[in-house]
C-alpha positions in Angstrom: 39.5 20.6 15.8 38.7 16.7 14.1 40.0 16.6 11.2 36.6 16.2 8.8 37.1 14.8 4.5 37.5 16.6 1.7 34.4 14.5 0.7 32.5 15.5 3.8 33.2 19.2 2.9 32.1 18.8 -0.6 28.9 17.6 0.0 25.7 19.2 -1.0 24.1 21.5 1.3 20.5 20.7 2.1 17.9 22.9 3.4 15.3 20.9 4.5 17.5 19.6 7.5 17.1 23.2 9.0 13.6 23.9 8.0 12.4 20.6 9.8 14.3 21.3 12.5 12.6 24.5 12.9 9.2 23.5 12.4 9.5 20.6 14.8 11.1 23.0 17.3 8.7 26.0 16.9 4.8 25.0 17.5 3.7 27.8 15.7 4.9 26.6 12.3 3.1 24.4 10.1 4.7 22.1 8.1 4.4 21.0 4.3 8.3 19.5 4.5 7.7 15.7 5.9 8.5 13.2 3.9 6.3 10.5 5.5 3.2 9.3 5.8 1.0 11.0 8.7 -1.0 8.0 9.7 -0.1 5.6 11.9 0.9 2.1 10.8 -2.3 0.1 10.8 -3.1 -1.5 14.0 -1.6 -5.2 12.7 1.5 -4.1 12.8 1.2 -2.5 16.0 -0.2 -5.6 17.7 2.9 -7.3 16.1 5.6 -4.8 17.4 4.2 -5.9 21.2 3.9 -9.6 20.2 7.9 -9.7 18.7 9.2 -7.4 21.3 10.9 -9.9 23.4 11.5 -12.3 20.8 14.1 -10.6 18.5 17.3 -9.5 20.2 19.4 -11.4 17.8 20.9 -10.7 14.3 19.3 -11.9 11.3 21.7 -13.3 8.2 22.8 -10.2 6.5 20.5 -11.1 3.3 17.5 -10.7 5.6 15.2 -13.7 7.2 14.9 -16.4 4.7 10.6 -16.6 5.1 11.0 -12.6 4.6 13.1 -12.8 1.4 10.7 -15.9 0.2 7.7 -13.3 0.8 9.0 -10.3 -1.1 9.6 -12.5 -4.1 6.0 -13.7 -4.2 4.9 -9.8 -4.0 7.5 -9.1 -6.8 5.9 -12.0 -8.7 2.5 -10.9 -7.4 2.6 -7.4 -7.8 5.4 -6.2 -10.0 5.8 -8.9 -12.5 9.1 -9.9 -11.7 10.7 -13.1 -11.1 13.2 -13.3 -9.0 15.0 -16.1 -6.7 15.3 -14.8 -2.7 18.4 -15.1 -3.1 18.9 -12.6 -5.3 17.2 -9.9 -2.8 18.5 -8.7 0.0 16.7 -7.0 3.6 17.9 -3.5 4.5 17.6 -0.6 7.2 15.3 1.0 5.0 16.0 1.6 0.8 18.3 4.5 1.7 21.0 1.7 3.0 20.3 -0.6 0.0 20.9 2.7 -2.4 24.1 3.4 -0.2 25.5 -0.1 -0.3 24.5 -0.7 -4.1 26.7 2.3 -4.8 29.4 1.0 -3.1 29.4 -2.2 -5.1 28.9 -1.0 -8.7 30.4 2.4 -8.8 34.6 3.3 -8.7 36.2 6.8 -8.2 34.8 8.5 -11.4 32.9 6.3 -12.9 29.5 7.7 -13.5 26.0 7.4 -13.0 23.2 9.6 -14.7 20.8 11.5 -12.4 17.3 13.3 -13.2 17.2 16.5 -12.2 15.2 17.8 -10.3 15.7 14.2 -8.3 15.0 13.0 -4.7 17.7 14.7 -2.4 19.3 11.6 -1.3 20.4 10.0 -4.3 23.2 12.5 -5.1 25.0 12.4 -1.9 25.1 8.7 -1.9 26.7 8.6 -5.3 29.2 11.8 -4.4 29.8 9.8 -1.5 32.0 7.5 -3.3 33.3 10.4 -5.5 31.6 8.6 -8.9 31.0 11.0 -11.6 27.3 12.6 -11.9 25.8 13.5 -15.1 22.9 14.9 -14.7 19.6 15.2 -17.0 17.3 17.7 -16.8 13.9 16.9 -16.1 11.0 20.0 -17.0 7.8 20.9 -16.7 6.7 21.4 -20.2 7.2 17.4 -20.1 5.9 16.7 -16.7 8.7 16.4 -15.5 9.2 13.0 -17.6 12.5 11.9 -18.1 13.7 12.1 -21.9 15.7 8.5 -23.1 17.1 11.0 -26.0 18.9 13.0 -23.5 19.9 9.8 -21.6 21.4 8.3 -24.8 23.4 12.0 -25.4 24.6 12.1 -22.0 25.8 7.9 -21.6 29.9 7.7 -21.8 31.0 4.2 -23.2 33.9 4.3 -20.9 32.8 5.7 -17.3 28.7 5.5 -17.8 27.9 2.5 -15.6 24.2 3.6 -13.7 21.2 5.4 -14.9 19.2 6.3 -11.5 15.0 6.1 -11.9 12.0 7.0 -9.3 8.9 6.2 -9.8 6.7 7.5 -8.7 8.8 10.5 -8.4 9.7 12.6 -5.2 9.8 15.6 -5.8 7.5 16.1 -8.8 4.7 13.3 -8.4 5.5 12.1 -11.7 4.5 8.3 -12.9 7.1 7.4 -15.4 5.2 5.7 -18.6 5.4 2.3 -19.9 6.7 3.8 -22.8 9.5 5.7 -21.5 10.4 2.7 -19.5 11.1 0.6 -22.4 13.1 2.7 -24.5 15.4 3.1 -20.9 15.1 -0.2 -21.2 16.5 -0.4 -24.8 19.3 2.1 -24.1 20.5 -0.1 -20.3 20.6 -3.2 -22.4 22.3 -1.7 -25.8 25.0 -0.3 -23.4 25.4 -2.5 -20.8 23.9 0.0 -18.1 22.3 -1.0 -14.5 19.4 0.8 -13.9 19.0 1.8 -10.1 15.1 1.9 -9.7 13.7 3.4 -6.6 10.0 2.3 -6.5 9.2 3.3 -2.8 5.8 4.9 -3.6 4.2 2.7 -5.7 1.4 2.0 -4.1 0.3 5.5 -3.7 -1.0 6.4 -7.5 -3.8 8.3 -8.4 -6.8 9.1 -11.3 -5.7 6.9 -14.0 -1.8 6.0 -13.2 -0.4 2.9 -13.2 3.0 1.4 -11.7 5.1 -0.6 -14.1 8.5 -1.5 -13.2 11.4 -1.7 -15.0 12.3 -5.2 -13.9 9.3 -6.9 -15.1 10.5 -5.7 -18.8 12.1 -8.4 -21.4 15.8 -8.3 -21.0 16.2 -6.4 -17.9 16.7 -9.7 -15.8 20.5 -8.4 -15.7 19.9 -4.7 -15.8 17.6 -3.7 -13.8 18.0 -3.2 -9.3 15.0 -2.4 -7.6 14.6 -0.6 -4.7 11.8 -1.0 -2.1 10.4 0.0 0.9 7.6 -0.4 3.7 7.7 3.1 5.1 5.3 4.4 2.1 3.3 1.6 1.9 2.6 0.5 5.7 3.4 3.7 7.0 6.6 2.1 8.6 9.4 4.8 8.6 10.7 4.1 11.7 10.8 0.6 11.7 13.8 1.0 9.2 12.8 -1.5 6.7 13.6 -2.1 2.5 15.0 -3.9 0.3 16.8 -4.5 -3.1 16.6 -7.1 -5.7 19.3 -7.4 -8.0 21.3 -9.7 -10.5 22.7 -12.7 -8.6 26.0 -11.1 -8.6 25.4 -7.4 -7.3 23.1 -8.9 -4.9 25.7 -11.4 -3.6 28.4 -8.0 -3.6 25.2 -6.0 -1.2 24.9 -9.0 1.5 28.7 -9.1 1.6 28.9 -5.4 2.6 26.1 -5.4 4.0 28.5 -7.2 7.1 30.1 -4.2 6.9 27.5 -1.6 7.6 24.6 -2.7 9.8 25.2 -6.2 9.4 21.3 -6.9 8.9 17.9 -5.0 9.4 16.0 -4.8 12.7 15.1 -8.6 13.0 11.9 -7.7 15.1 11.6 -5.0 11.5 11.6 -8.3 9.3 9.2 -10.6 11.2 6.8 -7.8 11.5 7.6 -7.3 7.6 6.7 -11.1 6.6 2.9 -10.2 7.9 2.6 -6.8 6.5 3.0 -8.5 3.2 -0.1 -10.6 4.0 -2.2 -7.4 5.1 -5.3 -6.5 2.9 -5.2 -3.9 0.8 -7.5 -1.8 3.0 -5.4 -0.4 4.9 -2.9 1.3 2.3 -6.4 2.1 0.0 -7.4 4.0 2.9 -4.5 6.1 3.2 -4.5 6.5 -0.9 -7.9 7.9 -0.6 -6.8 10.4 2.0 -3.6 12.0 0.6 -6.1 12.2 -2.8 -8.4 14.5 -0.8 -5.6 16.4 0.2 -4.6 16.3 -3.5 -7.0 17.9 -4.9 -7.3 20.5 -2.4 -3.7 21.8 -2.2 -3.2 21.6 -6.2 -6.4 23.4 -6.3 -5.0 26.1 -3.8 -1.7 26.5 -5.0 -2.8 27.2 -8.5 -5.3 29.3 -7.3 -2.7 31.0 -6.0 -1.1 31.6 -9.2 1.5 29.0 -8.1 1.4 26.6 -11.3 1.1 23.2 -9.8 1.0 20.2 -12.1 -1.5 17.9 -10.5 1.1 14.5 -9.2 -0.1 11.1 -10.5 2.0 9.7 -7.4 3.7 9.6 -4.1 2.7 12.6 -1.0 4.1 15.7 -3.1 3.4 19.3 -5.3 6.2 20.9 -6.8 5.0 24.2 -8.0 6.5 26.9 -10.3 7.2 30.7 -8.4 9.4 31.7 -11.5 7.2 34.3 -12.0 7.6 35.8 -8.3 11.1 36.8 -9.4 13.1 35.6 -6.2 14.8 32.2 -5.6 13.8 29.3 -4.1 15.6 29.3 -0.9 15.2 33.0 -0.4 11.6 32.3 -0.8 11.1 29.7 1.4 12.7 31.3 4.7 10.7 34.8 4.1 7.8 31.8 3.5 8.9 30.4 6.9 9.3 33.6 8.6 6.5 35.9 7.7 3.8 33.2 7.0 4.9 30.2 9.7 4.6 27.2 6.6 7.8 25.5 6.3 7.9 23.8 2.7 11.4 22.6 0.7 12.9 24.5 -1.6 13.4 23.0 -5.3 17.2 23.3 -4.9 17.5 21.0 -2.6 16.9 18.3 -5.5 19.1 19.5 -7.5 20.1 23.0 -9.9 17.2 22.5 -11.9 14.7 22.4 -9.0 15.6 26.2 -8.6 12.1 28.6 -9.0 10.3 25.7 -7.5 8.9 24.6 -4.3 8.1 20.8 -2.9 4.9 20.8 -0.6 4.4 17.7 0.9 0.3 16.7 1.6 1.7 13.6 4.2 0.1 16.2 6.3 -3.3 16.5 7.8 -6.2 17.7 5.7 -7.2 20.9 8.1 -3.5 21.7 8.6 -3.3 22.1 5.1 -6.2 24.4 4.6 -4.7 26.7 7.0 -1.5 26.2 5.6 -2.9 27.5 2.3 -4.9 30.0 4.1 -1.4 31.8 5.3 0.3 31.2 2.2 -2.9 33.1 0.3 -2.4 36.0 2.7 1.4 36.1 2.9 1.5 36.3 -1.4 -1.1 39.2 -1.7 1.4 41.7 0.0 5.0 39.9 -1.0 7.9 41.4 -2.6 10.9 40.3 -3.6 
């Protein structure tokens, strides 16, 4: 038998990994679990995947393309407010890898980093991964699911604190994280000499009234703040394995360095195909905005019906409703969920202890497979028992 780590061992058991698998294995199931947009990515980029396809079987400089890296700082400018040289961002196999190698390069053996919770399921791995020390904040409903810069401040160590972790729009609990908020994090990074890891995959994909700040267009943060992006969310480009991070000149000379050291760049044919879905029209991720609101409305409208309580998200593909009241778990619910009812949806533990009497639904799914979805779900709770 290969000898596996200690570290390996200790990580966090997930249950989506098995309830995906099942529902992509068994046609009967329908799934609420993906984390993904549905649609395809809008015919540009298609027409560019043929065009690039025998043009791009060679690395790219580990910092990304140079006309890629000059594009993302006019869309920071352009979008985000933030000024930023190319140089200081750097072109990875999606944000997961720029999380992972960020880690690498800001946090030793039990230093720590502070961590929402409930939180996306990824984030906690990649810091355990490099044994730093996690504190972890609760987040709750009662505040919708907003994170508290009071409990930050309690929970910072002067010695070991080193990285407060941020997503906004939030996976798994839809939450838009206010202007407000974002200041006084602000406040508290630059009074104790914190980073703060932002992961701003889904914000293009708001809703009613919401509106996307970052936290590196904010006075002072020019030093604090790493942002973390992607084109899955927005493009619908998950497979094309394609983000990015912008950091201060020296973290983000640390990331290209081990960046050698892990995939050495991102897919080149990825990154010319990247430069001109930064120069698409806003059409095409309205469109899919306007969909995943009609799906909105109906599942939070469902669920709650239900007697599910289901804050309505201001962001990202996701519903994380409360089944306190059904007195069982959230794992135990999910498989009988899974098994009785054939709808696979995530149980809140997997992002974390405080996710626990919660479920994640995601709406990247389409509108009629939801109504039926909600249709089972409706029928399995009228006769279950915990």
């Amino acid at each position: 038998m290969p000898h596996i780590s200690e570290r390996e061992r200790q990580m966090p058991e997930q249950e989506i990994g098995k309830l995906l698998r099942i529902a992509v294995e068994r046609k009967d199931i329908i799934s609420l679990g993906p984390g993904e947009p549905d649609f395809p990515a809008p015919a540009p980029i298609v027409a560019l995947t043929k065009k690039y396809a025998n043009q791009c079987n060679h690395y790219s400089p580990p910092g990304g393309l140079k006309e890629l890296r000059e594009a993302i700082a006019k869309k920071l400018k352009r979008d985000n407010k933030i000024t930023t040289s190319p140089e200081n961002i750097v072109v990875t196999c999606g944000s997961q890898e720029a999380l992972l190698i960020a880690a690498a390069c800001t946090l030793d053996v039990s230093e720590q980093v502070i961590l929402p919770d409930p939180s996306y399921m990824g984030f906690l791995p990649t810091f355990e991964l490099f044994n730093a020390g996690i504190k972890t904040i609760p987040l709750r409903e009662r505040d919708n699911f907003e994170i508290d810069p009071d409990e930050v401040e309690r929970a910072i160590d002067p010695k070991k604190t080193k990285v407060l972790m941020i997503n906004s729009p939030a996976n798994p609990t839809g939450t838009v994280l206010s202007k407000k908020v974002l200041e006084q994090l602000a406040d508290i990074a630059i009074e104790h000499d914190l980073l703060i890891f932002s992961d701003e995959a889904y914000e293009k994909i708001l809703y009613d009234d919401a509106k996307h700040v970052s936290i590196g267009s904010l006075n002072g943060m020019e030093e604090h703040a790493v942002i973390f992006q992607s084109f899955s969310k927005t493009y619908a480009m998950c497979g094309y394995r394609l983000g990015y991070v912008a950091a201060p000149p020296e973290l983000a000379n640390a990331i290209k360095e081990t960046h050698v050291n892990t995939t050495i760049c991102a897919p080149t044919i990825s990154q010319k195909i990247g430069i001109e879905a930064l120069k698409l029209p806003a059409k095409y991720t309205d469109a899919m905005v306007k969909e995943y609101n009609r799906r909105r409305k109906l599942i939070v409208k469902r669920l709650n019906g239900m007697g599910l309580r289901t804050p309505t998200p201001k962001g990202a593909f996701y519903t994380f409703s409360n089944i306190k009241h059904l007195g069982v778990g959230s794992l135990r619910f999910c498989h009988a969920l899974l098994e009785k009812a054939k709808v696979a949806v995530v149980p809140g533990t997997d992002f974390g202890k405080n996710g626990e009497g919660y479920i994640r639904c995601s709406y990247a799914t389409d509108y009629k497979l939801i109504e039926k979805a909600m249709d089972k779900m409706e029928h399995f709770l009228r006769t279950y028992k915990a």
